[in-house]
N, CA, C and O atoms as a Tinker XYZ file with bonds, in Angstrom:
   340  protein
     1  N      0.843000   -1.174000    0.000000    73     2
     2  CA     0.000000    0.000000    0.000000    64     1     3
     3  C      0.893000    1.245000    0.000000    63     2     4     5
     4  O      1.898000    1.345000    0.703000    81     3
     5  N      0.442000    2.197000   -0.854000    73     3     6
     6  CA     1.213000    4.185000   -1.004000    64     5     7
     7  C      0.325000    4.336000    0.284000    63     6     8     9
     8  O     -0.807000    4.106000    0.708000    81     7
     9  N      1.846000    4.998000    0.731000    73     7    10
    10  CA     1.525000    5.989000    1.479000    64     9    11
    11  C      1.348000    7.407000    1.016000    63    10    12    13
    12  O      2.122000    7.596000    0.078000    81    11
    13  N      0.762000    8.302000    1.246000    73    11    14
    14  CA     0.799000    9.703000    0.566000    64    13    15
    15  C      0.853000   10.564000    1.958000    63    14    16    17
    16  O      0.721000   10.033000    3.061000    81    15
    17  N      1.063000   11.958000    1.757000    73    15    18
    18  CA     1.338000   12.745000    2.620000    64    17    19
    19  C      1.143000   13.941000    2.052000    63    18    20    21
    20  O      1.994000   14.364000    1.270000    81    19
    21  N     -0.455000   14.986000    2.460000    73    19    22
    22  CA    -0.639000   15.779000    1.826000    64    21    23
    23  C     -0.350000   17.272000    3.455000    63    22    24    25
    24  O     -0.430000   17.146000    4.677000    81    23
    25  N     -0.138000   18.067000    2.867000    73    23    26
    26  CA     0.358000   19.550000    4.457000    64    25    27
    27  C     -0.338000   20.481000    4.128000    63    26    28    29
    28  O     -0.151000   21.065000    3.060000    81    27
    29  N     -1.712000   20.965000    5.356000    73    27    30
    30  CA    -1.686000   22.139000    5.251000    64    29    31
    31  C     -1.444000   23.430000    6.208000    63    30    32    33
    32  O     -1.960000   23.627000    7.308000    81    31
    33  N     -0.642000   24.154000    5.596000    73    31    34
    34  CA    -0.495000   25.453000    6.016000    64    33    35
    35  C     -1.373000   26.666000    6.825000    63    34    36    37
    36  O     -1.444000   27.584000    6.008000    81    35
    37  N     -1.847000   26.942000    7.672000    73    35    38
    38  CA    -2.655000   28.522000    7.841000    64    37    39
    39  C     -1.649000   29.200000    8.333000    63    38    40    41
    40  O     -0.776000   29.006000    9.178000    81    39
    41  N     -2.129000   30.485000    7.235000    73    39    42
    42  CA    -1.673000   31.529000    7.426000    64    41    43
    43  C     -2.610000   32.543000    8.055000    63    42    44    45
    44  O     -3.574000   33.059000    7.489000    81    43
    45  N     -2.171000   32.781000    9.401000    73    43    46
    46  CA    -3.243000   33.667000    9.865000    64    45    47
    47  C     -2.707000   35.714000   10.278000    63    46    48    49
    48  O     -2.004000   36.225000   11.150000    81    47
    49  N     -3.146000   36.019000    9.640000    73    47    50
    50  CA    -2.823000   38.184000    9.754000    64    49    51
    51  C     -4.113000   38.243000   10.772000    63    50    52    53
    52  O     -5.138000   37.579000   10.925000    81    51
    53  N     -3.578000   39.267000   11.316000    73    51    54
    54  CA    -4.468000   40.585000   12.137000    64    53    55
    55  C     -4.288000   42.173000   11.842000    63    54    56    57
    56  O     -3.311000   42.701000   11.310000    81    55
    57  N     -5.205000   42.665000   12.211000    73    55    58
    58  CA    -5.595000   43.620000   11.729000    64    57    59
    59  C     -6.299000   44.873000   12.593000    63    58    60    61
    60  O     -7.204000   45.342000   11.903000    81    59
    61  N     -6.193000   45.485000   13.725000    73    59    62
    62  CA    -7.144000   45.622000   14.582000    64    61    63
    63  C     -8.185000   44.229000   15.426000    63    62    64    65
    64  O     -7.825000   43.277000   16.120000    81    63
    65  N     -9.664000   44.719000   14.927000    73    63    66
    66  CA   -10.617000   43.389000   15.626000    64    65    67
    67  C    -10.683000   42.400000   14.189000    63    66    68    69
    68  O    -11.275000   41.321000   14.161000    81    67
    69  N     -9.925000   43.023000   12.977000    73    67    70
    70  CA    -9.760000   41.516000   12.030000    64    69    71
    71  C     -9.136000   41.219000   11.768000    63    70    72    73
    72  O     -8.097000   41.851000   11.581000    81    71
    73  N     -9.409000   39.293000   11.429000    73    71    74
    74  CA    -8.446000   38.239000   11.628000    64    73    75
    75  C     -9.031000   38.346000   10.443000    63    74    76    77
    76  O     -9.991000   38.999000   10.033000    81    75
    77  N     -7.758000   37.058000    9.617000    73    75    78
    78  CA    -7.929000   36.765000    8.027000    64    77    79
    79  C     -6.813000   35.524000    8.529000    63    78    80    81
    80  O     -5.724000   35.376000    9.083000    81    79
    81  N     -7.960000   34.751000    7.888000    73    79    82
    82  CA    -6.425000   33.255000    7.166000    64    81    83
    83  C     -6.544000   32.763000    5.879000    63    82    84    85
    84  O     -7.405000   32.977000    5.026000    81    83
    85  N     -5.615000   32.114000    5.867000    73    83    86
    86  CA    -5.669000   31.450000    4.038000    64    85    87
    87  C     -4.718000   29.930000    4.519000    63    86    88    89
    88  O     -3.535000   29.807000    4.835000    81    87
    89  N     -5.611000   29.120000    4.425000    73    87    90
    90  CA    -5.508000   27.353000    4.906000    64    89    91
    91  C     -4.980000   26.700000    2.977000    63    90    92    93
    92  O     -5.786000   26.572000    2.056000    81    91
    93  N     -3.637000   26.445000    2.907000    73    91    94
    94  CA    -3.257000   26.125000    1.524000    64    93    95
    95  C     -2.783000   24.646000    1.854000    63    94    96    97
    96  O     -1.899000   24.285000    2.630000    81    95
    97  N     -3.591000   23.921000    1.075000    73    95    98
    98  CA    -3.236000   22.588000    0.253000    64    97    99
    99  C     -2.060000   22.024000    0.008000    63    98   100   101
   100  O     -1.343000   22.827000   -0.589000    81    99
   101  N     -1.611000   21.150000    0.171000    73    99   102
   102  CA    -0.116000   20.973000   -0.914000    64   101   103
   103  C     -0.206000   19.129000   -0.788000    63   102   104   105
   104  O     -0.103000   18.379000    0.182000    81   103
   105  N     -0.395000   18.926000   -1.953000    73   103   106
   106  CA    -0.606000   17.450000   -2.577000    64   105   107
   107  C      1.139000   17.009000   -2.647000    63   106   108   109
   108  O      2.177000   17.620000   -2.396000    81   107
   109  N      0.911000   16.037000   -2.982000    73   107   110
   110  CA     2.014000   14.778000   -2.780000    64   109   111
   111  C      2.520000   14.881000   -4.470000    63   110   112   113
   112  O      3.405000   14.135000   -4.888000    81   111
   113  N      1.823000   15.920000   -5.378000    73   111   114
   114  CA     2.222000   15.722000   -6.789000    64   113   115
   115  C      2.130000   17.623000   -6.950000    63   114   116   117
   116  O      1.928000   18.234000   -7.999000    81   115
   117  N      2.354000   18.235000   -5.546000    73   115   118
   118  CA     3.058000   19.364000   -5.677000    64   117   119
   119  C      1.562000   20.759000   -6.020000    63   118   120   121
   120  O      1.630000   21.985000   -5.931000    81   119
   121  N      0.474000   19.937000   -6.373000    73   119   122
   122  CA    -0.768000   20.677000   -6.635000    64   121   123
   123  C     -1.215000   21.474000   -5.566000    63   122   124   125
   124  O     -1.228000   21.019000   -4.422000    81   123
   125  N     -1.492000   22.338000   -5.761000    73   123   126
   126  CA    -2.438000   23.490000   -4.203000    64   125   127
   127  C     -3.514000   23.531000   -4.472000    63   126   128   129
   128  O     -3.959000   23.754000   -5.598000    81   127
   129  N     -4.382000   23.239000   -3.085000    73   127   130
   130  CA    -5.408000   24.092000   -3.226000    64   129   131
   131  C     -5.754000   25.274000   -2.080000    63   130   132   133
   132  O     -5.112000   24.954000   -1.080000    81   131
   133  N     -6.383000   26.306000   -1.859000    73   131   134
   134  CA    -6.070000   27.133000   -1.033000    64   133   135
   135  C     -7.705000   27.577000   -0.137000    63   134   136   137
   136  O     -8.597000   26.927000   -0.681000    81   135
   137  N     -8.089000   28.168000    0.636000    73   135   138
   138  CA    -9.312000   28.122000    1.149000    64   137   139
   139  C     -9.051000   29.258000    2.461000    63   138   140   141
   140  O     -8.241000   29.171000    3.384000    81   139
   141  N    -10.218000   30.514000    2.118000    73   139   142
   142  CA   -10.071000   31.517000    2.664000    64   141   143
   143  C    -11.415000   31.884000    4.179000    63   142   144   145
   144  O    -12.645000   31.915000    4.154000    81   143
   145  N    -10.452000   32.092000    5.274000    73   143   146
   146  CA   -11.673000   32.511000    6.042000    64   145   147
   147  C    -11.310000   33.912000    7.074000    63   146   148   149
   148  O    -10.102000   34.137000    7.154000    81   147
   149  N    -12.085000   34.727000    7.746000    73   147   150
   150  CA   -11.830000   35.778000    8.590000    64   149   151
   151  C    -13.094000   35.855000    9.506000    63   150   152   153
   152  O    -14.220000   35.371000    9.387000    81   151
   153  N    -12.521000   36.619000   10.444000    73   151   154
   154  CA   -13.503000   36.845000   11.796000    64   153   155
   155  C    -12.871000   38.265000   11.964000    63   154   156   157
   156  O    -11.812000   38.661000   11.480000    81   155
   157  N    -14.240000   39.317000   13.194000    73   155   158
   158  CA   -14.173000   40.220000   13.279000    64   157   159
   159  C    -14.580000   39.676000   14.243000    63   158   160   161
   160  O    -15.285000   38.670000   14.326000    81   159
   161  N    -13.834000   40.796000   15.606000    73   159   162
   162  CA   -14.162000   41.045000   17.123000    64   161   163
   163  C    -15.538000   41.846000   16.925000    63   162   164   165
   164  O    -16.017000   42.359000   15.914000    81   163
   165  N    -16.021000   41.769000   18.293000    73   163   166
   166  CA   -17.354000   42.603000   18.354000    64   165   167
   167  C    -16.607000   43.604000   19.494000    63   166   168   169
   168  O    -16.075000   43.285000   20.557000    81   167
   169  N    -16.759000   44.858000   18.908000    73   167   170
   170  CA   -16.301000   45.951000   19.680000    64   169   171
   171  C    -16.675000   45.973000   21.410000    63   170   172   173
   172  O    -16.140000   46.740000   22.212000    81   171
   173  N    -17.531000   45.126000   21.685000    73   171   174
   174  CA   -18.107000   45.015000   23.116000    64   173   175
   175  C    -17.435000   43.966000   23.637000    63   174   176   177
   176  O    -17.716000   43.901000   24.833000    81   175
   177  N    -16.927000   43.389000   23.422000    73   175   178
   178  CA   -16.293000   41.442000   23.637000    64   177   179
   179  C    -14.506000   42.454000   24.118000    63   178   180   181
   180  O    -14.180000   43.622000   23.908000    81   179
   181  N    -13.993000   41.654000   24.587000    73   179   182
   182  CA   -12.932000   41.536000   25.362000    64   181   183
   183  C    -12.001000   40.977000   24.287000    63   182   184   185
   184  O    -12.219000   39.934000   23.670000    81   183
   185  N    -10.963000   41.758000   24.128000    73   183   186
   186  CA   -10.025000   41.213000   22.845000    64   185   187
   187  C     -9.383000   39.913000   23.237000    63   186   188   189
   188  O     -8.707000   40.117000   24.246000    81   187
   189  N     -9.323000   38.751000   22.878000    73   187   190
   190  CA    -8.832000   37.587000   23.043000    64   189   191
   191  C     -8.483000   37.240000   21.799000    63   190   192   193
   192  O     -9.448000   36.737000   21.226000    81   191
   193  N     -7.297000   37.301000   20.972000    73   191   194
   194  CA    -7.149000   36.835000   19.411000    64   193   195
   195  C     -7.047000   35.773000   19.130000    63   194   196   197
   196  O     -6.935000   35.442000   17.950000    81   195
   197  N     -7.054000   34.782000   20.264000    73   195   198
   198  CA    -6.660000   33.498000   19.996000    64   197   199
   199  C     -8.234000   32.765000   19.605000    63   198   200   201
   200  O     -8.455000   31.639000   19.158000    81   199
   201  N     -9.242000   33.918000   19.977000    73   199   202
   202  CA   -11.158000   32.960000   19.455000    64   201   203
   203  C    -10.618000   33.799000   17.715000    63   202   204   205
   204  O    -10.797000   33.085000   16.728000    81   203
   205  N    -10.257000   34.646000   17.572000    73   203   206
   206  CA   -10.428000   34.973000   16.248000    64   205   207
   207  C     -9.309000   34.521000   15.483000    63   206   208   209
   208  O     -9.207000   34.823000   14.294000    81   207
   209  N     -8.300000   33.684000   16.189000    73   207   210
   210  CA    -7.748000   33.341000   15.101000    64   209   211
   211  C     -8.522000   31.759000   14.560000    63   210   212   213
   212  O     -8.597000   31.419000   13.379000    81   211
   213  N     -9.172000   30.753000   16.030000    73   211   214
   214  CA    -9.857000   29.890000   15.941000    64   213   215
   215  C    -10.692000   29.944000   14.814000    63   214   216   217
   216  O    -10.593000   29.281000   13.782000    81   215
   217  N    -11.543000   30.816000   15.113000    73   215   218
   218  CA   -12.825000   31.355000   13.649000    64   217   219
   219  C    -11.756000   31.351000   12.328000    63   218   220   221
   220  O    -11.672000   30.422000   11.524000    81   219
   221  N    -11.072000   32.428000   12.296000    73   219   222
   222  CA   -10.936000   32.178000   10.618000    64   221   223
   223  C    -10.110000   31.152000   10.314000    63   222   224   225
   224  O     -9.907000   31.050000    9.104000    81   223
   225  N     -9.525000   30.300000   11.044000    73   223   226
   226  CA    -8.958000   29.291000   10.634000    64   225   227
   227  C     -9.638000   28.269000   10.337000    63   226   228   229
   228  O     -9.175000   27.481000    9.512000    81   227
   229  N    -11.063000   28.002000   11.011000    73   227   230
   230  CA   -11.925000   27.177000   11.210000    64   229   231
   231  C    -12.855000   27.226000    9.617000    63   230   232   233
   232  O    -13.461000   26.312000    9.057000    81   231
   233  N    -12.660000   28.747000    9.179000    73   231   234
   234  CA   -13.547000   29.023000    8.263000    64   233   235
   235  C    -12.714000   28.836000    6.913000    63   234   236   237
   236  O    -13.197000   28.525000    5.824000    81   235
   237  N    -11.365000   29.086000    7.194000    73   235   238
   238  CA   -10.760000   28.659000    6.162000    64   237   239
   239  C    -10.371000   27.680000    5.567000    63   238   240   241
   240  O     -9.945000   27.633000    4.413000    81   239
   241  N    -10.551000   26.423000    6.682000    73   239   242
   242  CA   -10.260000   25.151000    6.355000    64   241   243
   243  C    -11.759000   24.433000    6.000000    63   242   244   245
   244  O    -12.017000   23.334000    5.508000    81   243
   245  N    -12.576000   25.470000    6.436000    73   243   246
   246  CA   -14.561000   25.027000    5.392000    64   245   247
   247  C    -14.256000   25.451000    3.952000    63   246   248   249
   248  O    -14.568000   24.691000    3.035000    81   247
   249  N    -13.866000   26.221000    3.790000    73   247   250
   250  CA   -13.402000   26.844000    2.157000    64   249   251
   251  C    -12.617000   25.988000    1.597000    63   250   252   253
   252  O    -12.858000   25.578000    0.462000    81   251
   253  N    -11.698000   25.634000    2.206000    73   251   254
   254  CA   -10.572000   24.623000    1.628000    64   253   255
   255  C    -11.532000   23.227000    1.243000    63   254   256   257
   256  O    -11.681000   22.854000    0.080000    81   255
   257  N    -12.103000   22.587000    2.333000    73   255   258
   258  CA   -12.976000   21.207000    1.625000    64   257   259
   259  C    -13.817000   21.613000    0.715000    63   258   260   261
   260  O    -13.846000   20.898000   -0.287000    81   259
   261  N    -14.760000   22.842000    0.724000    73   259   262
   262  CA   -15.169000   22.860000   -0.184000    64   261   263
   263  C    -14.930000   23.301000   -1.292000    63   262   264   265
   264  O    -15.812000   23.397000   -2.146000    81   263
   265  N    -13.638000   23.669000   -1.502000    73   263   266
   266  CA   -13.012000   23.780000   -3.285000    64   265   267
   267  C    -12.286000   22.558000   -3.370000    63   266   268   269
   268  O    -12.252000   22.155000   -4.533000    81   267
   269  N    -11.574000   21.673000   -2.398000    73   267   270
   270  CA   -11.447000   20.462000   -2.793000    64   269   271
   271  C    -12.428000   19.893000   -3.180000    63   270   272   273
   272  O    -12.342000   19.925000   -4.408000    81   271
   273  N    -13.565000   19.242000   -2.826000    73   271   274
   274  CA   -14.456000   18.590000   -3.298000    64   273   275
   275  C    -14.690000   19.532000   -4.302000    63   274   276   277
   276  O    -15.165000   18.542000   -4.859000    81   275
   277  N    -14.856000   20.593000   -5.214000    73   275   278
   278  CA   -15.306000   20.871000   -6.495000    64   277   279
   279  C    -14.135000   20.963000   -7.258000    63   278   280   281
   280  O    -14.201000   21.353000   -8.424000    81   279
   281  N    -13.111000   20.662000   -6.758000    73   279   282
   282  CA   -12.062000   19.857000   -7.738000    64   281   283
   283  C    -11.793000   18.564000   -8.292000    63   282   284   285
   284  O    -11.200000   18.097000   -9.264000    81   283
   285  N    -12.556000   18.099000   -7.154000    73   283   286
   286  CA   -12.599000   16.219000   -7.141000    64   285   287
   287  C    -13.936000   16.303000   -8.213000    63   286   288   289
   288  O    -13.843000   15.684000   -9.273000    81   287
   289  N    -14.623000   16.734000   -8.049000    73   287   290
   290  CA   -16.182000   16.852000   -8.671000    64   289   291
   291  C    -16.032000   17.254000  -10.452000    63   290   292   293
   292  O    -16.583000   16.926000  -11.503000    81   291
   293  N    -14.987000   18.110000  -10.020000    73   291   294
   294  CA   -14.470000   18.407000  -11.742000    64   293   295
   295  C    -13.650000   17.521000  -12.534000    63   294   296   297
   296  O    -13.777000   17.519000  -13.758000    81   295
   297  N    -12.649000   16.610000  -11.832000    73   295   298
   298  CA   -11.843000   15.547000  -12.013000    64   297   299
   299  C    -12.885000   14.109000  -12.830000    63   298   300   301
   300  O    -12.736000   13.442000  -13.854000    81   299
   301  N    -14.082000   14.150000  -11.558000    73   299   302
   302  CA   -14.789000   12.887000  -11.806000    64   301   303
   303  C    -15.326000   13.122000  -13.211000    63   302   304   305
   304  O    -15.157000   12.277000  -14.090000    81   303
   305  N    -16.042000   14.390000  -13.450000    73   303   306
   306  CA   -16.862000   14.553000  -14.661000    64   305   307
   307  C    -15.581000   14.888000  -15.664000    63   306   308   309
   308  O    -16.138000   15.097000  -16.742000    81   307
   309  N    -14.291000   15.032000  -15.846000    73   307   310
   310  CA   -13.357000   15.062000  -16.982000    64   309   311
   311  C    -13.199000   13.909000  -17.138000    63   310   312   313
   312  O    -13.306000   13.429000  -18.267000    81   311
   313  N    -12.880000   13.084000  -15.972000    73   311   314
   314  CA   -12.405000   11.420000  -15.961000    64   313   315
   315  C    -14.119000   10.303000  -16.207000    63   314   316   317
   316  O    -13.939000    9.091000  -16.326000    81   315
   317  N    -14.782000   10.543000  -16.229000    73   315   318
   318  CA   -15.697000    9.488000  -16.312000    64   317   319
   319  C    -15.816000    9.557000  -17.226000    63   318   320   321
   320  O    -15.689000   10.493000  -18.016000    81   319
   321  N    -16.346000    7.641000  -17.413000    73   319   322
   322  CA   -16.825000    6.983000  -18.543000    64   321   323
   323  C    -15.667000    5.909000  -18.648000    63   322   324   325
   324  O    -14.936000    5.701000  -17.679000    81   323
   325  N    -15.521000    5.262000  -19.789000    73   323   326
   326  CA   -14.808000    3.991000  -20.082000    64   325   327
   327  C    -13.401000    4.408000  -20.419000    63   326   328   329
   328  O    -13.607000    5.465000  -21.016000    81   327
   329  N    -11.977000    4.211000  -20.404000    73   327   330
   330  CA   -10.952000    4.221000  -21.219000    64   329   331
   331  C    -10.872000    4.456000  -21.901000    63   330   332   333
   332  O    -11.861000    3.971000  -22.450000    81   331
   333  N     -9.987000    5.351000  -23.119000    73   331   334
   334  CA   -10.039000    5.321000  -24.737000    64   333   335
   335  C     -8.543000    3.896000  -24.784000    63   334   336   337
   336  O     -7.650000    3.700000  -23.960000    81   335
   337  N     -8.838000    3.200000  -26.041000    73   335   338
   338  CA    -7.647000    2.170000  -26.187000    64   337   339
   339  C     -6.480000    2.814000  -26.133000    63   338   340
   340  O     -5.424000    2.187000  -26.228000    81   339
């Protein structure tokens, strides 16, 4: 059995009360895919950056499955059907 070994990265910035990350892909055949999320403090809340870095990381790695799966989804419908000889 392959083993494979795919890494992902977050990159998380601040900004004042906003956070931004970008959660990137990196396949075993060098391909990326990348998936974006951010959170904003609520001016009344108690600055703690470590819930806003939670959130956009959390949100960026929802972005990330879901452009993986519409890559896989695009793969299946290029690749389906029978072999050519």
């Amino acid at each position: 059995m392959e083993a494979k070994q795919w890494t992902v990265d977050i990159y998380i910035t601040e900004d004042g009360d906003d956070t931004h990350a970008r959660a990137v892909l990196r396949t075993s055949d060098a391909s990326t895919v990348a998936g974006r999320g951010a959170a904003r403090r609520n001016p009344v809340d108690r600055p703690i950056p470590e819930i806003g870095d939670e959130l956009a990381a959390s949100r960026a790695l929802e972005d990330l499955a879901i452009r993986l799966h519409d890559v896989a989804s695009e793969d299946i419908v290029q690749m389906a059907g029978p072999a050519e000889p």
